[in-house]
NULOFI-999729 format. One line per 8 residues: for each residue x, y, z of C-alpha. Coordinates in Angstrom, 3 decimals, always signed. Example, Ala and Ser with C-alpha at 12.3 -4.5 7.8 and 13.67 -1.06 7.14 Angstrom:
// NULOFI-999729
+12.300:-4.500:+7.800 | +13.670:-1.060:+7.140
END
This chain:
// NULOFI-999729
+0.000:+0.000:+0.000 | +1.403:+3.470:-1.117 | +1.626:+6.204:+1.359 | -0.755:+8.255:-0.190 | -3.033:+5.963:-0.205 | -2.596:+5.101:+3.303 | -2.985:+8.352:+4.471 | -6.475:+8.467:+2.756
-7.733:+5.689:+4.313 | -6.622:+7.246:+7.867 | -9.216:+10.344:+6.458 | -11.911:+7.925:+6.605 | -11.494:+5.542:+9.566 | -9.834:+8.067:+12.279 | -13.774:+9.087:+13.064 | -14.400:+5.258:+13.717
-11.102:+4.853:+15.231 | -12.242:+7.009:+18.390 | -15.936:+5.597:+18.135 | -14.639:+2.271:+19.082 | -12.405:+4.142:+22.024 | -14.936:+5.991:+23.405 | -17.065:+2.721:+23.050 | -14.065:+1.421:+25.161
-14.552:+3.789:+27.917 | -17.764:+5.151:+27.970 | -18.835:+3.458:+31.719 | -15.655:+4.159:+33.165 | -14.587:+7.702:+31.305 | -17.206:+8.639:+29.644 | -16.160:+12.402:+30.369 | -12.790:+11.499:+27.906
-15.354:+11.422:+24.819 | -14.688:+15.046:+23.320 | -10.969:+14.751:+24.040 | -11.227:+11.502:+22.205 | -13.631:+12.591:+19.507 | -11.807:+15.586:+18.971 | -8.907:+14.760:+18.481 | -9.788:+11.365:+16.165
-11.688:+14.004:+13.632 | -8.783:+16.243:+14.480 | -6.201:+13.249:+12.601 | -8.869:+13.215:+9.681 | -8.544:+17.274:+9.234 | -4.654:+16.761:+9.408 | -4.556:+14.416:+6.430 | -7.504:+16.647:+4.983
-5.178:+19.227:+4.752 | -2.544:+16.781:+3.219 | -4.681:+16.287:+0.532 | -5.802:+19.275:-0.435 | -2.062:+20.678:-0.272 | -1.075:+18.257:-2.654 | -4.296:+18.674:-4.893 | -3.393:+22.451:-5.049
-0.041:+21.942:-5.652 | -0.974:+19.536:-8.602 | -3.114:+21.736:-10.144 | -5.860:+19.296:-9.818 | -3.938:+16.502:-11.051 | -3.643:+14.349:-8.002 | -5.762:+11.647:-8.837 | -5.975:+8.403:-6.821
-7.914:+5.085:-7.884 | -7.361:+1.868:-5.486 | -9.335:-0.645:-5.678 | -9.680:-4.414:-3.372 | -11.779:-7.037:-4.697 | -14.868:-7.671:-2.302 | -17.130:-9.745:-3.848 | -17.138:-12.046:-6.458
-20.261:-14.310:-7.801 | -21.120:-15.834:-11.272 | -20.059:-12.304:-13.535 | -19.974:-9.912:-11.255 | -16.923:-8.312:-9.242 | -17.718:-5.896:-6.433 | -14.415:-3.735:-5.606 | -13.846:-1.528:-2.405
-11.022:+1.092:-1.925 | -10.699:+5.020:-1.911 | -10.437:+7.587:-5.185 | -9.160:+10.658:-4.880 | -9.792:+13.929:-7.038 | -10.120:+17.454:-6.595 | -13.439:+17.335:-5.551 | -12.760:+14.331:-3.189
-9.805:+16.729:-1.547 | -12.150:+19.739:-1.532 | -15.254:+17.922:+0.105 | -13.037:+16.127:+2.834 | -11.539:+19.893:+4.050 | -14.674:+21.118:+4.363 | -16.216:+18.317:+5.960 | -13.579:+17.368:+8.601
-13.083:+21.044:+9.364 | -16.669:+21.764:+9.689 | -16.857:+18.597:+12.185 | -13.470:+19.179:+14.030 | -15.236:+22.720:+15.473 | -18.814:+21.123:+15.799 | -16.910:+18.514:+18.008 | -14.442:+20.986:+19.745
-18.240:+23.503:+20.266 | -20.027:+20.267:+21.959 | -17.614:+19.886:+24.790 | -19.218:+22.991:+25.644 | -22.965:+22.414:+24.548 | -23.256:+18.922:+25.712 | -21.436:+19.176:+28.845 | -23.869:+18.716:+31.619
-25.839:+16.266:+28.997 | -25.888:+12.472:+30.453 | -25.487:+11.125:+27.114 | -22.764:+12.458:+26.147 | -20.789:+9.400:+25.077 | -23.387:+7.952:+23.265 | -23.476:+11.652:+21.231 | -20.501:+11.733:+20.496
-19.996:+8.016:+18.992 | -23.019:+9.115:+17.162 | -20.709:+11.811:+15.968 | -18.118:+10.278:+14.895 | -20.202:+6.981:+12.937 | -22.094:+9.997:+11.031 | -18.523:+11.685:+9.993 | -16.914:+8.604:+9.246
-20.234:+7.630:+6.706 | -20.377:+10.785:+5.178 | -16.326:+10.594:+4.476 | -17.082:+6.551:+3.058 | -19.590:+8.511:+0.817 | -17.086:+10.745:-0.873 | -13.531:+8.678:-1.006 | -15.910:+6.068:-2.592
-15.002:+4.054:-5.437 | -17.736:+3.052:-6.441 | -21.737:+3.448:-6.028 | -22.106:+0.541:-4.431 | -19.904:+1.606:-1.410 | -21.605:+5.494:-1.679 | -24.963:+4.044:-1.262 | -23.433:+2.039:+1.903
-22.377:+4.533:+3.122 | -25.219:+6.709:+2.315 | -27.827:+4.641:+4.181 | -25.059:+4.848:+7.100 | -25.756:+8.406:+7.214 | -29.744:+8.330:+7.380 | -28.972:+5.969:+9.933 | -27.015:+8.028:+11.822
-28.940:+10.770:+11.248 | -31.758:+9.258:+12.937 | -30.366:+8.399:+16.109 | -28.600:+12.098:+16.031 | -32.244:+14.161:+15.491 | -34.280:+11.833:+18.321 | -31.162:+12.043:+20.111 | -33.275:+13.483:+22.934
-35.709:+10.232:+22.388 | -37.314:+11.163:+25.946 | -39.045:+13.795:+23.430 | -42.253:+13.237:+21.522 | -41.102:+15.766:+18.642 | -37.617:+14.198:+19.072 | -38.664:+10.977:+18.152 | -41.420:+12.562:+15.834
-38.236:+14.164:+13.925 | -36.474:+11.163:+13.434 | -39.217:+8.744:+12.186 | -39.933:+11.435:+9.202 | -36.546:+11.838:+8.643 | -35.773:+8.812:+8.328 | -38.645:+7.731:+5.838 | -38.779:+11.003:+3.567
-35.330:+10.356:+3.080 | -36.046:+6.523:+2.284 | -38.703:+7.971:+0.102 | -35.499:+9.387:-2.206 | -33.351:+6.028:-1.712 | -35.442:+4.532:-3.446 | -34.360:+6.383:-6.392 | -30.781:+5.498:-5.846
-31.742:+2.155:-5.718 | -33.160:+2.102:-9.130 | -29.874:+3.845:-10.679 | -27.873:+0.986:-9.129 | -29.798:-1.247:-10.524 | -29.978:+0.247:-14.023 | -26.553:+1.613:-14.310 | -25.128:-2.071:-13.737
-27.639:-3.714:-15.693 | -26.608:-0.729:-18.727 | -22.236:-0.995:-18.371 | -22.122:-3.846:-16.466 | -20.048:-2.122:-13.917 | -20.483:+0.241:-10.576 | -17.197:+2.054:-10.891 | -17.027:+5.832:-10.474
-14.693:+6.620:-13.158 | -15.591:+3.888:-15.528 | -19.904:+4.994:-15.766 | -18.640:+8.597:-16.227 | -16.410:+7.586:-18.893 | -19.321:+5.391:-20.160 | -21.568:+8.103:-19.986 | -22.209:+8.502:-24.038
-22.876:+4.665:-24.366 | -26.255:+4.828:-21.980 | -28.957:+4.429:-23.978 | -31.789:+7.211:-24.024 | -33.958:+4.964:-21.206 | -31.028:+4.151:-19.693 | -29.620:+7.513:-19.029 | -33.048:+9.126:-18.078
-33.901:+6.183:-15.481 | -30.165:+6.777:-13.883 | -30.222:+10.138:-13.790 | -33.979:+10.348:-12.648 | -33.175:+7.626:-10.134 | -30.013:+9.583:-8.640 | -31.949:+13.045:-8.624 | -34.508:+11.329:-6.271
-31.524:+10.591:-3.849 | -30.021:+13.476:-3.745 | -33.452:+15.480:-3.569 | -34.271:+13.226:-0.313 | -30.968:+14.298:+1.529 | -30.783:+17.798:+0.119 | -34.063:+18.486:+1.040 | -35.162:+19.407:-2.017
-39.183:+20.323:-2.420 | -41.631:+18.040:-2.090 | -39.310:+16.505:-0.075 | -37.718:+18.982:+2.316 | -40.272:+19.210:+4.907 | -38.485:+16.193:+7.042 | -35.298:+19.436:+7.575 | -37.269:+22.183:+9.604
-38.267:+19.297:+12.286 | -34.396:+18.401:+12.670 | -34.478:+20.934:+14.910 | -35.184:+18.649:+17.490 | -32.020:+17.312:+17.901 | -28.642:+18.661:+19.764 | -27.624:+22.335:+17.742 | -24.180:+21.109:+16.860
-25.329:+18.017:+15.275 | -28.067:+20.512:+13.041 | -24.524:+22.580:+12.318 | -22.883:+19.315:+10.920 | -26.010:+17.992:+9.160 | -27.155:+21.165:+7.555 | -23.616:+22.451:+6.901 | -21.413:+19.236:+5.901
-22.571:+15.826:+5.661 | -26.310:+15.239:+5.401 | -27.200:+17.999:+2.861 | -24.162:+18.356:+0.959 | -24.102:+14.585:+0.249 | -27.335:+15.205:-2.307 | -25.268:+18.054:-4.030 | -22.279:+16.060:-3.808
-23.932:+12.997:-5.530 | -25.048:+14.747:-8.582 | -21.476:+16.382:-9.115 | -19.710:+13.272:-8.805 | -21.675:+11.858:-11.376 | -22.179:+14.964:-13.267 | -21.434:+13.788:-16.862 | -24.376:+11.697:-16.845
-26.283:+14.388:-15.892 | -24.757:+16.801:-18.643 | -26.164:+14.313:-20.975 | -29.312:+14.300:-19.745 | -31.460:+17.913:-20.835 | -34.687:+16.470:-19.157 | -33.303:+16.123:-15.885 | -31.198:+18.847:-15.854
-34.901:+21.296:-16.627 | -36.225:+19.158:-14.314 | -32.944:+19.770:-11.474 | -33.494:+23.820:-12.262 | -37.488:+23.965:-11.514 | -37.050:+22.351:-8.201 | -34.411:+24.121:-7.281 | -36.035:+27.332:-8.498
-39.409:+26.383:-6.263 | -37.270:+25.335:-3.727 | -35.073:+27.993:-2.985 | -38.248:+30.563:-3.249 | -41.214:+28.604:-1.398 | -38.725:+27.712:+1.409 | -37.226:+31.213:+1.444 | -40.729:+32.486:+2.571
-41.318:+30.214:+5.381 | -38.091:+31.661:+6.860 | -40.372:+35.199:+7.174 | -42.696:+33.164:+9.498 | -40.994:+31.291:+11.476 | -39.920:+32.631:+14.998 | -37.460:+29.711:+15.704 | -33.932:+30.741:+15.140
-32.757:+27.329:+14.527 | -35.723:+26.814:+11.976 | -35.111:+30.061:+10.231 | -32.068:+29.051:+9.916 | -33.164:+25.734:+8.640 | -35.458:+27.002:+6.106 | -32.582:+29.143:+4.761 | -30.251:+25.979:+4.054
-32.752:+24.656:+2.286 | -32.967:+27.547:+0.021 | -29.441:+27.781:-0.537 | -29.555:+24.197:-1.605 | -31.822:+25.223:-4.271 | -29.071:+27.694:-5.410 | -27.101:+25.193:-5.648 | -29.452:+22.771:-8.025
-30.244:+25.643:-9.818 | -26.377:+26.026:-10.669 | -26.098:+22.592:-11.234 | -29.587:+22.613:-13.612 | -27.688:+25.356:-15.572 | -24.793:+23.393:-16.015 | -22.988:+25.580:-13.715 | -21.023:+22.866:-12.002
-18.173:+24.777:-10.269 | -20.388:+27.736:-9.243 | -22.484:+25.108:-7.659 | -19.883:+23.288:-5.999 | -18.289:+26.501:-4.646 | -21.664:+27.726:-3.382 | -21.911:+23.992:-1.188 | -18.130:+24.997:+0.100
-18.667:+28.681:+1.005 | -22.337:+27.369:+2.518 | -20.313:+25.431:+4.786 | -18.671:+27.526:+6.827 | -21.135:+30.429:+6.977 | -24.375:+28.143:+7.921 | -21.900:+26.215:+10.212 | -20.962:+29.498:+11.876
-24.476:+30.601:+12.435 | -25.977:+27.293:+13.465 | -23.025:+27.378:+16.458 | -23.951:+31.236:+16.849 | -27.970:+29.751:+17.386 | -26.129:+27.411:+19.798 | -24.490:+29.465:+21.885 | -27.904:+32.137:+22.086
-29.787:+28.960:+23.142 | -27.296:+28.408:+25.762 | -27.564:+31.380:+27.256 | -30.962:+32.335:+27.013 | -32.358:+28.942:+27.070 | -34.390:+29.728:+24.204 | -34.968:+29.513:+20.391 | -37.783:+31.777:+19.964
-36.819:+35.062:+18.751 | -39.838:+36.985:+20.606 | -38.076:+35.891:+23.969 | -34.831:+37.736:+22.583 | -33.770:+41.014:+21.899 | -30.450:+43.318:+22.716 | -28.190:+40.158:+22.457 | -25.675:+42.630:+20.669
-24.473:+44.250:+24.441 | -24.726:+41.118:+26.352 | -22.729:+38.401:+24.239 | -20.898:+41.237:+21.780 | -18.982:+37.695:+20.221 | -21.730:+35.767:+19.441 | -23.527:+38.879:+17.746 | -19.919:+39.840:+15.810
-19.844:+36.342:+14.315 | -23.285:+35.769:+13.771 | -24.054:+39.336:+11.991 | -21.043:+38.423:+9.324 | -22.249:+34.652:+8.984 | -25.362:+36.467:+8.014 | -23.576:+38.703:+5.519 | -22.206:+36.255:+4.090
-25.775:+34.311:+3.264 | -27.339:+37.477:+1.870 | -24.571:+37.564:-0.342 | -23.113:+41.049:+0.276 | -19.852:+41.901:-1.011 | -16.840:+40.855:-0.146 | -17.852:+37.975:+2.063 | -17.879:+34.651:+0.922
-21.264:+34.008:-0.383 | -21.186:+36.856:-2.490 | -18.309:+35.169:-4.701 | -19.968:+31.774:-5.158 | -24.074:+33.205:-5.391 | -22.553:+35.721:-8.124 | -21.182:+32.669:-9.875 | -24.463:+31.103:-10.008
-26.677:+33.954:-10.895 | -24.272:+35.156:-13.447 | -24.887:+31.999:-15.120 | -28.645:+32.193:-15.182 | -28.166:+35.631:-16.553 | -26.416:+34.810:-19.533 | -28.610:+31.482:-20.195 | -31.981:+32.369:-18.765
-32.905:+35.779:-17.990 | -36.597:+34.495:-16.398 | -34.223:+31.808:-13.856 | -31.773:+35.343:-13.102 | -35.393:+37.691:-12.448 | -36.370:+34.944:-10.101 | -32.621:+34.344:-8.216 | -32.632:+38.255:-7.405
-35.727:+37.341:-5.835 | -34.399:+35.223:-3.623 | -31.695:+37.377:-3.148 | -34.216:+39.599:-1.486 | -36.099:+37.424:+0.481 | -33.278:+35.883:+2.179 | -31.963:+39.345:+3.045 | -35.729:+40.448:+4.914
-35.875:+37.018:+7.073 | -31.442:+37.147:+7.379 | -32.026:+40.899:+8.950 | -35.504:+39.961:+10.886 | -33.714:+37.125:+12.416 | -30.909:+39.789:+13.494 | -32.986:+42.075:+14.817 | -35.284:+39.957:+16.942
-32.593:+38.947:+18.373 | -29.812:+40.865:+18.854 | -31.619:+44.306:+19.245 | -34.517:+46.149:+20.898 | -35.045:+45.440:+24.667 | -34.312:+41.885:+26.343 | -37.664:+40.041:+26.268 | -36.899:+36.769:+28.555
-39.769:+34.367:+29.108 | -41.385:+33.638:+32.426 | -39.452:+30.466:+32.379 | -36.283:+32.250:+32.322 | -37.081:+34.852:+35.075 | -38.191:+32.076:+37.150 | -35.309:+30.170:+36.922 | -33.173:+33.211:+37.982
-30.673:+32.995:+34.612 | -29.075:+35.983:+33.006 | -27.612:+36.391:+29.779 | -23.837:+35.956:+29.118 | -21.374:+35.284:+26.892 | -20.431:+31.585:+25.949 | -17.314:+29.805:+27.184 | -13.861:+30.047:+24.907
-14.622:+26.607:+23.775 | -17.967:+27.735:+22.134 | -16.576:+31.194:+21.106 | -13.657:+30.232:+19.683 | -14.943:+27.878:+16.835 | -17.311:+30.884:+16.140 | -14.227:+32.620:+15.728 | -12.447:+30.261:+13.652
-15.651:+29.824:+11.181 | -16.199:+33.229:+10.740 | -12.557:+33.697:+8.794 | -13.888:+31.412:+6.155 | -16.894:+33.101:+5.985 | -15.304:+35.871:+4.916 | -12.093:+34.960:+3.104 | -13.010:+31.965:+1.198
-14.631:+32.797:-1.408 | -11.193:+34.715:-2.615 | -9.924:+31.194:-4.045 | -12.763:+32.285:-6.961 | -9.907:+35.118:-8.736 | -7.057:+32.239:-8.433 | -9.084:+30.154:-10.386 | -7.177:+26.791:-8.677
-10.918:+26.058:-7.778 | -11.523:+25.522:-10.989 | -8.584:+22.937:-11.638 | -8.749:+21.223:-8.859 | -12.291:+20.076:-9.681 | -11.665:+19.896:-13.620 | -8.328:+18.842:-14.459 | -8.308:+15.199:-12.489
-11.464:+14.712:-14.423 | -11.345:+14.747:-18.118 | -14.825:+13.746:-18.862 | -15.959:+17.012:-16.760 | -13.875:+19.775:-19.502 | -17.143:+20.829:-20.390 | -18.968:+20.955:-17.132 | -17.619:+24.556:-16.319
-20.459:+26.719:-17.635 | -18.052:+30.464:-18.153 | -20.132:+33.885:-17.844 | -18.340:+37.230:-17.973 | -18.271:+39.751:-15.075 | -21.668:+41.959:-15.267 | -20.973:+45.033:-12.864 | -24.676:+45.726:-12.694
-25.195:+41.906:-11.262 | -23.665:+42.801:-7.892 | -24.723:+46.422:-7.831 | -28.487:+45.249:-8.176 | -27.943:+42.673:-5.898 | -26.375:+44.710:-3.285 | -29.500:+46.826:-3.865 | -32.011:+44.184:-3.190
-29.619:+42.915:-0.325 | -30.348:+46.680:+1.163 | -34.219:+46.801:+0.636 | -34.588:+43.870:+2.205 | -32.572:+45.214:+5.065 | -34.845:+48.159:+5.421 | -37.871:+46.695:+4.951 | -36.598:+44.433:+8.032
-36.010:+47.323:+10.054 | -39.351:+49.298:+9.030 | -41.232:+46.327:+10.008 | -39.789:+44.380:+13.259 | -37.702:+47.374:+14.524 | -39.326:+50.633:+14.071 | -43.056:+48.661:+14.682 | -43.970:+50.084:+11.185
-46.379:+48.841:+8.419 | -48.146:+46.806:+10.958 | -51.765:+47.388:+10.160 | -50.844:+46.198:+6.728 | -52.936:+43.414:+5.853 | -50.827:+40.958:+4.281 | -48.721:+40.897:+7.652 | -51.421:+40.121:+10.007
-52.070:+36.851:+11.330 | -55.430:+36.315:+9.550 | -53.770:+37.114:+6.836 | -54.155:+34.221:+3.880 | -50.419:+34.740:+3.815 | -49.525:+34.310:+6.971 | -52.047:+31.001:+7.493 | -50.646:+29.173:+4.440
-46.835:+30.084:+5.496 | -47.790:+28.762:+9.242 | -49.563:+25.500:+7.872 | -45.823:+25.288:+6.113 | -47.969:+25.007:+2.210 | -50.516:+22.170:+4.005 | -47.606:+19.755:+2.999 | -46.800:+18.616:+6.068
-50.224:+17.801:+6.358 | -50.626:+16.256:+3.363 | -47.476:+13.851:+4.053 | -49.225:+12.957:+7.658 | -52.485:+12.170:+6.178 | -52.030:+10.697:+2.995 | -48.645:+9.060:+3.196 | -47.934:+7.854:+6.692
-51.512:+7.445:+8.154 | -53.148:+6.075:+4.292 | -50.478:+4.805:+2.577 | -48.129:+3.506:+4.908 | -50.321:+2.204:+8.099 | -53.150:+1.401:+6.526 | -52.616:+0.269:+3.070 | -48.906:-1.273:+3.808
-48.932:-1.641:+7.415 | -52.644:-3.012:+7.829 | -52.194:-5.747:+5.643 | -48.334:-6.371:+6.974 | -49.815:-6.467:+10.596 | -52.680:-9.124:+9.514 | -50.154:-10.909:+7.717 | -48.052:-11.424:+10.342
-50.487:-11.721:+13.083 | -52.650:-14.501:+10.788 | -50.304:-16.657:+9.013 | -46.742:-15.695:+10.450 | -47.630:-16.216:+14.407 | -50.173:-19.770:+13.683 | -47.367:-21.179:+11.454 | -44.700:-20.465:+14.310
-47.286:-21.249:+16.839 | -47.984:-24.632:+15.018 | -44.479:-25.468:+15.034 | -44.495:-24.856:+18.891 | -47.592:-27.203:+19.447 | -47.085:-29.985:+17.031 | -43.533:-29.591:+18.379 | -45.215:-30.482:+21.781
-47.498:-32.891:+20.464 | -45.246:-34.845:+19.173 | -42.431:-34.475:+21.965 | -45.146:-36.270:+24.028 | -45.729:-39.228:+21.446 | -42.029:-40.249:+21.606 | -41.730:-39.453:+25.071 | -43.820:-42.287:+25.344
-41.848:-44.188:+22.776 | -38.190:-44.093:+24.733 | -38.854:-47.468:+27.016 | -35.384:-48.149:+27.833 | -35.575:-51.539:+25.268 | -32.565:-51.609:+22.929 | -34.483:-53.905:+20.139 | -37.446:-51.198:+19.683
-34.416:-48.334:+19.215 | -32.807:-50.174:+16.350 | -36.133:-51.112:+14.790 | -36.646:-47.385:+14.697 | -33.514:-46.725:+13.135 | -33.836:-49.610:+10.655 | -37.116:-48.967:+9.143 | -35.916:-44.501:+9.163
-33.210:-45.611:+7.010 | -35.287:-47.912:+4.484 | -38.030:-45.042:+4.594 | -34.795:-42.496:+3.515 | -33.713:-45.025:+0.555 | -37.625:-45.318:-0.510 | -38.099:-41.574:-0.794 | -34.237:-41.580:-2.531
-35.174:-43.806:-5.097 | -38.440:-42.265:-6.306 | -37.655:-39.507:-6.394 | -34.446:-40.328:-8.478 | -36.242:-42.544:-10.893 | -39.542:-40.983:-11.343 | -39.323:-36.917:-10.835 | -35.961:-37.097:-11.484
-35.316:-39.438:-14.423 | -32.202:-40.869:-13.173
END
């Protein structure tokens, strides 16, 4: 084994590495867990950084491909190992830094929390998947390691499992997102029935020789995967209710693993997609509906965490939107610069809730004076998500929308609309929170808290996020984004959809960036516009936003409560209840019954045991013999 390959696989099972430690010691020193966790991830970053060196200083021409025969049976030859590209190098920086500071912020977050071994093996199984998922080989190990994740992802969200809406969380979760494996599953299946093989490289080089079926089923099949963990609409409403779980782990999952694995899939296999003009419409009109209808809900929710949620959601449909246009290293860069910004305010929710022992905006106000850190790195997080210039969302949305403005001018009109959307619910979230009067809740009076700043080991990973947050999106002039992702790849020369610098794009967008500012501060600052009638809570608005569209609804009704428990799980439960516990049952009596009879049999006389044998073995040679010569012919 090469060193450089070695040193990939320590990327991948460092996270497991301490799982099985703190597994080790979790009766005994269970308070060793974040040193341990830390620290493992910590390992995973180091050789992150390793990679990504070398990727840089290759131009993008680092590429690794090593392969160890798994399984073999009749024609088929399942391989496992580790491949290694620009995007592979890019994706595990972001993802191991991300989780080295969500690990390093729960020390803090979790500490008084009695499960806090169990979170943090949790922790490191849902790292260690979502690595598996992009130094895979092939799609056989990504969609291992992709149903690794939803498992992981549902123990993470009901984490809290003495919750109702914990547990609630985690059962939709876990089946909307089944709802898009299902997808996947068809790709597998028609990809290796189409090339005969599951390897990475080898279906994107075989990506002209799918036939017209082929390619749409594939395609189709993968888009319904990544839709399910991207959250993309109809299928996003399982991502507001992850709420319920610990705030670091809704950092990680909206920020590095869960979410960006659905972006992640379509860009690794993005030739196919290239090829396919259907699905690519298809990718741009949910990502357009997404990133607008879930953009709204953010204006009426009064959960941080969930505005917050909403807004990742949105982004995401940036990000298919980019990838609909073709746009495949705007989109990619948007997923990186997303990162660290929705990481950073996700923490910065974090540490508000751990002071104020709260969500709820309306039980905030005039954070700004009493945790001045927390309000510094959250108000440039949220900079960065408008898009303003010269943080790092500004580079990678401007990417994107440029894009739509050379190809579709209808797709632009309707991105600088959700340019100013997210900047009204970005600056009402900001606001509510960090200015006006303090508004605590009876709770919090009668528990006699008061408001502080977080601990160093909550601040400082605030700290450390907000750099990227503002400086990353300078690797767009350099253009070594651009080969790292393209030059390992030759099937992808194409994928890079250029647009020239408009001057006016970033002007107007700055402008709608502002309005929505105002219009933030008119409203939820200055108390003005109220009596408007759009904004009151009778409002048709303002009901349909609350009901969340009546989807939620619609998914309880129809497909858990009709389709699921009464048209599957009715028939399942008679099923087993009617045939599966009588024929067990049966087996238990006759077993019984019959238990008796040679009970009765077992006299102690040696001449009535080897008549029983005798005529059992001539019985044997009868049934041997016709069935040989008459069914069998022999």
């Amino acid at each position: 084994m090469q060193i450089n390959e070695l040193f990939i696989w320590l990327i991948q099972f460092s996270p497991i590495i301490g799982c099985i430690a703190i597994l080790c010691l979790m009766h005994n020193r269970k308070h060793l867990a974040p040193f341990i966790g830390s620290f493992s991830v910590f390992v995973a970053w180091i050789f992150s950084c390793w990679l990504l060196i070398s990727s840089f200083s290759e131009k993008g021409s680092l590429f690794i491909n090593n392969q160890y025969e798994w399984l073999s049976a009749f024609d088929m030859t399942i391989s496992l190992g580790v491949m290694s590209d620009g995007l592979t190098a890019m994706m595990c920086f972001v993802v191991t830094s991300v989780a080295l500071l969500v690990e390093i912020f729960s020390k803090g977050y979790m500490e008084h929390d009695k499960g806090i071994a169990r979170y943090y093996i949790f922790l490191s199984i849902f790292i260690f998947s979502m690595l598996g998922a992009v130094l895979a080989v092939n799609l056989l190990q990504i969609f291992i390691f992709w149903e690794l994740m939803g498992l992981c992802s549902f123990l993470l969200i009901g984490f809290w499992f003495e919750k109702p809406q914990a547990v609630s969380a985690a059962r939709k979760a876990f089946l909307i997102t089944r709802l898009g494996d299902l997808g996947f599953v068809v790709a597998l299946v028609v990809i290796w029935n189409e090339i005969g093989t599951l390897d990475i490289s080898l279906i994107n080089e075989s990506a002209g020789q799918f036939s017209t079926l082929a390619l749409f089923l594939a395609t189709f099949g993968l888009l319904c995967g990544a839709m399910g963990k991207s959250a993309q609409f109809p299928l996003h409403v399982w991502l507001p209710d992850a709420m319920e779980g610990p705030t670091p782990v809704s950092a990680l999952i909206h920020a590095a693993t869960m979410v960006a694995a659905g972006v992640f899939l379509i860009a690794r296999f993005f030739p196919l997609f290239e090829l396919s003009n259907d699905i690519q419409d298809i990718m741009l009109f949910i990502g357009l509906i997404t990133l607008l209808l879930t953009g709204l809900l953010g204006i009426a929710s009064n959960d941080i965490k969930r505005v917050l949620a909403y807004s990742t959601v949105s982004q995401l449909g940036y990000m298919f939107v980019g990838l609909g246009l073709g746009a495949y290293v705007a989109a990619i860069f948007h997923l990186i610069t997303h990162a660290f910004f929705k990481a950073l305010l996700f923490l910065c929710s974090g540490s508000i809730n751990h002071s104020t022992d709260t969500f709820d905006m309306r039980n905030m106000g005039g954070l700004y004076k009493l945790m001045p850190c927390t309000f510094l790195t959250f108000f440039i997080g949220s900079l960065s998500l408008c898009g303003l210039f010269p943080f790092a969302g500004f580079w990678s949305k401007e990417a994107i929308i440029g894009v739509a403005y050379e190809k579709n001018i209808y797709v632009f009109a309707l991105l600088m609309l959700g340019v100013f959307i997210t900047s009204f619910y970005v600056f009402r979230a900001v606001i509510l929170t960090f200015f006006g009067e303090f508004r605590p809740s009876a709770s919090f009076k009668d528990k006699g808290m008061h408001v502080h700043e977080s601990a160093p080991v909550m601040t400082v990973p605030l700290i450390i996020l907000s750099i990227p947050a503002i400086f990353i999106g300078l690797i767009h002039f350099a253009h070594i984004f651009e080969e790292m992702l393209l030059h390992a790849n030759p099937f992808l020369d194409h994928a890079h959809a250029e647009h020239h610098f408009h001057l006016f794009i970033p002007l107007l967008s700055t402008l709608l960036i502002a309005g929505g500012a105002f219009l933030a501060y008119l409203i939820f600052f200055k108390n003005a516009l109220r009596d408007l009638r759009i904004l009151t809570n009778n409002s048709f608005l303002v009901r349909i936003l609350n009901k969340r569209y009546y989807i939620d609804y619609l998914f309880e009704q129809f497909f858990v409560s009709k389709l699921l428990l009464k048209n599957i799980g009715s028939p399942l439960v008679y099923f087993d209840k009617h045939i599966i516990d009588k024929i067990v049952n049966g087996f238990g009596r006759s077993s019984i019954y019959f238990g008796k009879i040679f009970v009765r049999s077992f006299n102690g006389e040696i001449q009535f045991y080897s008549f029983v044998m005798i005529a059992g073995l001539l019985i044997c040679q009868i049934i041997i013999f016709v069935v040989s010569y008459y069914i069998l012919g022999l």
